[in-house]
VOLUMLO-150390 format. One record per residue (C-alpha): x, y, z. Coordinates in steps of 0.02 Angstrom, whole numbers, padded with zeros to 5 digits, always signed. Each point is the difference from the previous one (the first is absolute). Layout:
% VOLUMLO-150390
XYZ ...
END
This chain:
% VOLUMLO-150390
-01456-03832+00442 -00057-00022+00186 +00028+00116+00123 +00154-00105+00106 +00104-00022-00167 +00157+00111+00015 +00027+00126-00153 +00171-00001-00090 +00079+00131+00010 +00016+00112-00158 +00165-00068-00085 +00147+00168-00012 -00002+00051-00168 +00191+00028-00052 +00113+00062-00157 +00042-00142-00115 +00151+00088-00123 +00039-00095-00126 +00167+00064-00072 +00173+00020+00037 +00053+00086+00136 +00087+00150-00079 -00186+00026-00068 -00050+00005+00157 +00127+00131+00062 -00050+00097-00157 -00172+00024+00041 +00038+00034+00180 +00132+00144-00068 -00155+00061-00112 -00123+00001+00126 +00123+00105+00130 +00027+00133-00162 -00151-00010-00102 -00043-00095-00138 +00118-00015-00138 +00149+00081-00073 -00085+00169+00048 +00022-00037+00198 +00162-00073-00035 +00041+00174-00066 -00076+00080+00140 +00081-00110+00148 +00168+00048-00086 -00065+00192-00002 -00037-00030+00184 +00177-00079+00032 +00098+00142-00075 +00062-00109-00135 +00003+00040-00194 -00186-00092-00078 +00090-00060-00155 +00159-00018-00064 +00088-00019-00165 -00052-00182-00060 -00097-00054+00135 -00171-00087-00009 -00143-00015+00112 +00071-00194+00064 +00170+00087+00032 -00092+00164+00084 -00106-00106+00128 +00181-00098+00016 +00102+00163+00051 -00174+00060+00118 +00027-00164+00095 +00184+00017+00013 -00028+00166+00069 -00116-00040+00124 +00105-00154+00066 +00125+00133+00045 -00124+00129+00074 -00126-00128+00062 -00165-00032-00041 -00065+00141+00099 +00098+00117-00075 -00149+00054-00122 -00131+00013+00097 +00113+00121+00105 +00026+00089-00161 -00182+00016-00044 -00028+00067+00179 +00120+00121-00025 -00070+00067-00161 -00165+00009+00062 +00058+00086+00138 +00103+00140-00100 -00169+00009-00121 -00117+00040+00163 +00130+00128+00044 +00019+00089-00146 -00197-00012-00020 +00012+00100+00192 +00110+00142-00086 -00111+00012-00128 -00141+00058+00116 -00051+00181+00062 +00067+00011+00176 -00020+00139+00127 +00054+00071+00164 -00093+00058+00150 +00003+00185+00007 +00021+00102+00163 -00131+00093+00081 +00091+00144-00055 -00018-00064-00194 -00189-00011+00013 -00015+00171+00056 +00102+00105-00120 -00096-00115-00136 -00165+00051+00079 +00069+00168-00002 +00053+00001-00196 -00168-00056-00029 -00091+00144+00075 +00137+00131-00082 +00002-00079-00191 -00198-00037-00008 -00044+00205+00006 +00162+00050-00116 -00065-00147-00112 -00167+00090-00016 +00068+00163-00028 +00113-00061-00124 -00131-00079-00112 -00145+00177+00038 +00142+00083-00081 +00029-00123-00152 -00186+00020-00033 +00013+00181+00003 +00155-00006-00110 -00110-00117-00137 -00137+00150+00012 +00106+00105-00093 -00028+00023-00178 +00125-00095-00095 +00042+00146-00103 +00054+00101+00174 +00093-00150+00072 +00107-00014-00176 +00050+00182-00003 +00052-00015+00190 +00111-00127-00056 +00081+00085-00140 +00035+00128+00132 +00107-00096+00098 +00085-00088-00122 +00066+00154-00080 +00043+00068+00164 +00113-00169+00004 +00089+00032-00170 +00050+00134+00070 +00104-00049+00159 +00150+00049+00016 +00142+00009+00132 -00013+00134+00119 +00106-00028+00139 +00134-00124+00021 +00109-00016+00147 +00163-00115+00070 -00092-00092+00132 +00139-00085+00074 +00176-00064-00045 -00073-00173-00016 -00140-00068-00118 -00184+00044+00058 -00105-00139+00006 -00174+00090+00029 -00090+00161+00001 -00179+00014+00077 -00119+00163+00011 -00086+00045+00164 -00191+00017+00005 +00017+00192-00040 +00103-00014-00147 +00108+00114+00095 +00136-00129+00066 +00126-00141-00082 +00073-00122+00079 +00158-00095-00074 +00099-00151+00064 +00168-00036-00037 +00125-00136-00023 +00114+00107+00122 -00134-00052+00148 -00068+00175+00023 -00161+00052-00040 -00057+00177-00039 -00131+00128-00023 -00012+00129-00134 -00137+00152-00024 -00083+00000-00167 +00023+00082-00105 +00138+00065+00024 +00106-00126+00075 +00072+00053+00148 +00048-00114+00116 -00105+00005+00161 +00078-00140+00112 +00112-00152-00023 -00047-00177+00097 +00119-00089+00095 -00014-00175+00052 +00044-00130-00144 +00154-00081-00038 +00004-00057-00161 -00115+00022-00154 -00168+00062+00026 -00145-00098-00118 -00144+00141+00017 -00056+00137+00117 -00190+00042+00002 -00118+00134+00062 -00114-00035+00128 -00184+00042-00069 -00056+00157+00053 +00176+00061+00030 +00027+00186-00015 -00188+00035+00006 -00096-00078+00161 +00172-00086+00092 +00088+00074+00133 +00161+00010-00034 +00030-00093+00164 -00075-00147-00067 +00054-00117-00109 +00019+00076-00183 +00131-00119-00085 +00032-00196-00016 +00167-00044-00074 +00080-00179-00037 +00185-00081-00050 +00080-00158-00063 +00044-00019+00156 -00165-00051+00073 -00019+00159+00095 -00173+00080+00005 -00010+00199+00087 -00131+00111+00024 +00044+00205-00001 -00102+00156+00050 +00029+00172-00078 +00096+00069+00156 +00123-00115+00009 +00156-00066-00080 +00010-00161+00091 -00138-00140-00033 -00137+00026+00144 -00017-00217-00023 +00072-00170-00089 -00096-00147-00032 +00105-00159-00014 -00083-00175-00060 +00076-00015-00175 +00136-00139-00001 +00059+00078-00189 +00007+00166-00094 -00148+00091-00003 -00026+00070-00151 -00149+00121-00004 -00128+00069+00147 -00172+00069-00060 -00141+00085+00121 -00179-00061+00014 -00128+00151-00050 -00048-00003+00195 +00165+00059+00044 -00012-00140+00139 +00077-00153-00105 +00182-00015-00069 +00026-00139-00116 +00189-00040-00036 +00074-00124-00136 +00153-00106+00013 +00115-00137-00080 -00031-00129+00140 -00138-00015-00130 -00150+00065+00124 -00088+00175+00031 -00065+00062+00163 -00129+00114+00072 +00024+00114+00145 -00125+00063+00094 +00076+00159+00068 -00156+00023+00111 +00061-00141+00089 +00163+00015-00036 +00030-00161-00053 +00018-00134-00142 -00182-00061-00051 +00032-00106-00147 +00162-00100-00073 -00054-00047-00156 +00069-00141-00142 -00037-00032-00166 +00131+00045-00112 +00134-00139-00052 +00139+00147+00020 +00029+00147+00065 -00153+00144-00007 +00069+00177-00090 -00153+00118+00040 -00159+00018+00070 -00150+00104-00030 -00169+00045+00075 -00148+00012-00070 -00101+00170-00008 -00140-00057+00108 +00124-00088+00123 -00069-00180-00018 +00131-00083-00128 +00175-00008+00006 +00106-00058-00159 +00182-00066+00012 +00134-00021-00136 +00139-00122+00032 +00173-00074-00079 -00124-00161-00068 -00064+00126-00125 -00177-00024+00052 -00098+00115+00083 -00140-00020+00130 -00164+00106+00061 -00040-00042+00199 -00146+00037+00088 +00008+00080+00165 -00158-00023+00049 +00021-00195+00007 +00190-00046-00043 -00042-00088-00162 +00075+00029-00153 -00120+00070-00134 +00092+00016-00159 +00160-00105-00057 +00115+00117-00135 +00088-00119-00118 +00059+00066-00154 +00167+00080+00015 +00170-00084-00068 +00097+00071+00151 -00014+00083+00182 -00116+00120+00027 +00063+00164+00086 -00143+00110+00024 -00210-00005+00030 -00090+00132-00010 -00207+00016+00016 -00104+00118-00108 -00093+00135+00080 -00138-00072-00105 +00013-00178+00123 -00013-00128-00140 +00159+00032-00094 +00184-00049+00069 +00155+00033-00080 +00169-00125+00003 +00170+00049-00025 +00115-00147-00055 +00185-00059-00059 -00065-00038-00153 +00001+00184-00072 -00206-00007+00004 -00121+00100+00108 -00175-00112+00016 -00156+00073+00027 -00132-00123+00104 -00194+00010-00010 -00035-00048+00181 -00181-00049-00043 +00033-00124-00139 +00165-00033+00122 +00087-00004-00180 +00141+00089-00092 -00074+00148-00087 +00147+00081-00083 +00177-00030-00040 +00112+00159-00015 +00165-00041-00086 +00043+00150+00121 +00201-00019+00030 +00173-00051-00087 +00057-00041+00169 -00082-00087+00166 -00151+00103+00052 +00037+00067+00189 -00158+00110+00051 -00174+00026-00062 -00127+00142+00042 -00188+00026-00046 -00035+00191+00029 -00080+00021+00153 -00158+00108-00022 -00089-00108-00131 +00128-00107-00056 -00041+00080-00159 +00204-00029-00078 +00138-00163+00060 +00189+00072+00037 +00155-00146-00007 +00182+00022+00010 +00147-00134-00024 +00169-00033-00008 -00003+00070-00186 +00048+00164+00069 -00197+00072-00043 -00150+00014+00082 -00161+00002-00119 -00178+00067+00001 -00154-00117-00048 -00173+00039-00052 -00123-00073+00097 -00098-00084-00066 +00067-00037-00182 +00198-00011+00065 +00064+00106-00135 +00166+00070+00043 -00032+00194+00034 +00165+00056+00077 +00172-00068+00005 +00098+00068+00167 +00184+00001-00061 +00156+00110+00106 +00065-00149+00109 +00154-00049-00012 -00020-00155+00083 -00119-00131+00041 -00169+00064+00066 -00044-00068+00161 -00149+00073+00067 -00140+00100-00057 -00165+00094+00085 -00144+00108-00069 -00050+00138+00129 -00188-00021+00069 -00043+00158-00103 +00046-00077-00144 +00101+00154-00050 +00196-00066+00009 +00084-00158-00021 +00151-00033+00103 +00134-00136-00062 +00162-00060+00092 +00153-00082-00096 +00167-00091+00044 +00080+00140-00078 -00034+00092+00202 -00142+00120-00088 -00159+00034+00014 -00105+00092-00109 -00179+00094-00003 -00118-00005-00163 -00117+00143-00003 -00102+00030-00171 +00031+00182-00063 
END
């Protein structure tokens, strides 16, 4: 071929169908669905319409796809496959560990738990080691001790609290003090042990969830100062010195009741639970809200601290329970086990054992370090409202419920060692002293009552 010879151009290759045309429209139906009777199915899946019906075959599906899409036009679904892979991307998005930027104010009370939990942390575990030091033989006979002291409880002081039910009793830091809220709205203070009433608080108007003792209260606190945290269903939050019968403060933030307040070790932290389904921090250093934060699917019953002040655990109305840390905001340790809500948390002095109180009539014991259920206690006959390790060395576990008894648990073992039976209603509330020497439990029947062993 010379050089001057012009070159053909390439002829255009095209399509040569041979077939009818409703072939034709077949194969162009298949290719916009998939192949077969399978993307038939799906393009009616994608159209809202039923895939097969009664009778039908795979001529007459691909027949009622067509009709369909002659109504809704052609681009009807592709819009449809958008739109699923749109809602699929989105769900994938809620899927997906999100968080929000902290304040400045955030990163320095977390800087600040850091530096308190890391020395109580130590101490914690010197004195486990010490513990473990101890013959065996020593430790067992110890233990015996105490749990004959505990068969022998028995009521030694019980007292009309108020001409409504009372829905909590707490001990002050000297064992010397107990607080109890009411469903009247008052709030008072009684000496121990013989239950004389010191003061009555003023400032709610309607039922009262909890009322707690600052740490340290009655020992190193003024009684200026800020002694007493109190909440209601409500929403309400008030803070209350010794000196006073008014609250010296309210915090407001909760949208919904708030159900329980518990104090940080520090003294500086208040953590309060609500059914707007969060819990928040206060720093009362700063006087001001630190942390809002969600996590349960309903409303959060009760919150407690951890011994060393780094972990927080919550118990909510979605009958799990969860384990934060302060230190960073994440949580550690997801609680899923319980058939019903959970109303109370409550942290071994030991640090690696938590106790639940649920609905479900059953107390659970959790091994923080296998983050695993380590014991069930078929505790109750009725929903389980408060749990209590004893404070020194968390050596026996205390419940009550709405079966009108509260009961005494070894530790460890869980055998039933004392059954705490007088109330005539259901008991709402109960607290071990930080001397370990008397239990204190509240009922709807208006009492209170004191547990001393003889």
């Amino acid at each position: 071929m010379s050089d001057d010879e012009d070159v053909a151009p390439a002829p255009k290759r095209t399509r040569v169908y041979y077939g009818s045309l409703e072939e034709k429209e077949r194969e162009r139906l298949s290719s916009e669905t998939g192949r077969g009777s399978d993307g038939v199915k799906a393009g009616l899946r994608a159209l809202g319409e039923p895939i097969i019906l009664f009778g039908e075959g795979p001529a007459d599906r691909r027949e009622r796809l067509r009709g369909v899409l002659s109504v809704v036009g052609p681009d009807a679904l592709k819009k449809s496959r958008r739109d699923e892979e749109r809602a699929k991307r989105s769900k994938d998005e809620c899927q997906q560990t999100w968080y929000h930027e902290g304040s400045a104010s955030l990163k320095d009370a977390r800087l600040w738990l850091a530096r308190y939990s890391l020395p109580l942390a130590i101490k914690r575990l010197e004195a486990a080691r010490a513990y473990r030091e101890i013959p065996e033989a020593t430790r067992a006979i110890r233990q015996q001790e105490l749990q004959n002291s505990l068969r022998n409880l028995n009521n030694f002081c019980s007292q009309i609290g108020d001409d409504r039910p009372i829905s909590f009793c707490h001990f002050s830091a000297d064992s010397k003090m107990l607080a109890t809220a009411s469903w009247s709205g008052l709030c008072k203070l009684w000496s121990v042990p013989d239950c004389s009433l010191i003061r009555t608080l003023r400032g709610h108007n309607t039922h009262v969830g909890a009322i707690v003792f600052r740490p340290e209260a009655g020992v190193s606190l003024d009684k200026s100062d800020v002694n007493l945290a109190s909440c209601a269903t409500d929403g309400t939050v008030k803070l209350w010195n010794l000196e006073s019968d008014e609250p010296v403060a309210d915090i407001e933030g909760h949208n919904d009741r708030v159900s329980r307040v518990a104090w940080h070790p520090s003294g500086r932290f208040l953590g309060t639970t609500s059914y707007d389904h969060s819990w928040r921090l206060w720093d009362l250093e700063v006087q001001e809200e630190i942390l809002h934060q969600e996590g349960h699917s309903k409303g959060v019953h009760d919150i407690h601290f951890h011994p060393d002040g780094s972990l927080a655990a919550t118990g909510g109305l979605d009958a799990f329970g969860r384990v934060w840390d302060l230190r960073t905001g994440r949580c550690i340790v997801f609680l899923e086990g319980h058939l019903s809500e959970i109303y109370s948390v409550h942290f071994s002095p030991n640090g690696y054992h938590l106790a639940t109180g649920s609905g479900d009539n059953t107390c659970k014991v959790w091994e923080l370090r296998t983050r695993k259920c380590l014991y069930t206690v078929p505790a109750h006959q009725n929903l389980l409202s408060s749990v209590r390790f004893q404070p020194t060395d968390g050596h026996f576990l205390l419940t009550g419920a709405y079966d009108n008894t509260a009961k005494v648990w070894s530790h460890p073992g869980w055998t039933p060692l004392k059954t705490l039976a007088g109330h005539e209603g259901k008991v709402m509330g109960v607290d071990v002293s930080p001397d370990g020497k008397l239990v204190a439990t509240c009922s709807y029947d208006r009492t209170f009552k004191l547990w001393l062993s003889e």
